[in-house]
N, C-alpha and C positions, 0 to 999 in steps of 0.2 A: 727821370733818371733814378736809379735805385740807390740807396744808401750804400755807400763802402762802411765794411766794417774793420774800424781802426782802432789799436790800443790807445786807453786814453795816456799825456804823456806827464802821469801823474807817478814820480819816481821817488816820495816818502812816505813812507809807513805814517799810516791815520793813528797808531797806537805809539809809538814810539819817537818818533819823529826822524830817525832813521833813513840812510838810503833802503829804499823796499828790493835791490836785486831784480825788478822786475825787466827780464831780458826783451820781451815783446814790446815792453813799453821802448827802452832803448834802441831797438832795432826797427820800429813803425809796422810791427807786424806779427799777427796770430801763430803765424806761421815759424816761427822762433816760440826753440823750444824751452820751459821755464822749468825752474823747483817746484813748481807748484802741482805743475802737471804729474811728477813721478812722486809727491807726499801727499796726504791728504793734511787737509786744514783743520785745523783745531776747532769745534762749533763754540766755546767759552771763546776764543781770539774773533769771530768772526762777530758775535756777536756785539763786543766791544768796539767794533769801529761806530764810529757815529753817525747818524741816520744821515747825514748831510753829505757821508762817504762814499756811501756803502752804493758797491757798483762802480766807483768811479776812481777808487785807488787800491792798491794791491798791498797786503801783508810783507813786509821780511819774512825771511823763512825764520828766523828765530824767535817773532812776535805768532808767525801762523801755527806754531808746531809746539809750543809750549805752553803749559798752563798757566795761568796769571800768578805772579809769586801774591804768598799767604801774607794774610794781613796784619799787620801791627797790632797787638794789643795794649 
C-alpha cells in the first residue's frame, strides 16, 4: 500500500514556542492553503530549528519571516 502523505500534527513553533498558524497541519491536509506558501522563509529562522525538528514542525510566520533579534552585549 503506498504512503499517504500527511501534515505532521505538530502546531508549535520549534523556536518560539508559539502556536506555528500552521493551517495544513490543522486541517490534515497539503491541500490547505498556508502563509508559508505565499512568503518565503527566512534561511537564519530555518536554520535555527533543531536538528530533532526540522521536517517535522512548521515555523510561525513571525519566527519564519524575521531575523533573529541582535544580541545583548
Amino acid at each position: 500500500m503506498p504512503a499517504i502523505n500527511l501534515p505532521l500534527p505538530a502546531r508549535l513553533c520549534p523556536l518560539c514556542g508559539g502556536a506555528n498558524g500552521c493551517a495544513p497541519a490543522l486541517a490534515g491536509s497539503f491541500a490547505t492553503p498556508c502563509w508559508c506558501q505565499a512568503q518565503p522563509i527566512d534561511a537564519a529562522a530555518r536554520a535555527r530549528v533543531p536538528a530533532t525538528l526540522r521536517g517535522k514542525a512548521c515555523l510561525c510566520q513571525r519566527c519564519g519571516t524575521a531575523s533573529p533579534p541582535a544580541e545583548k552585549e
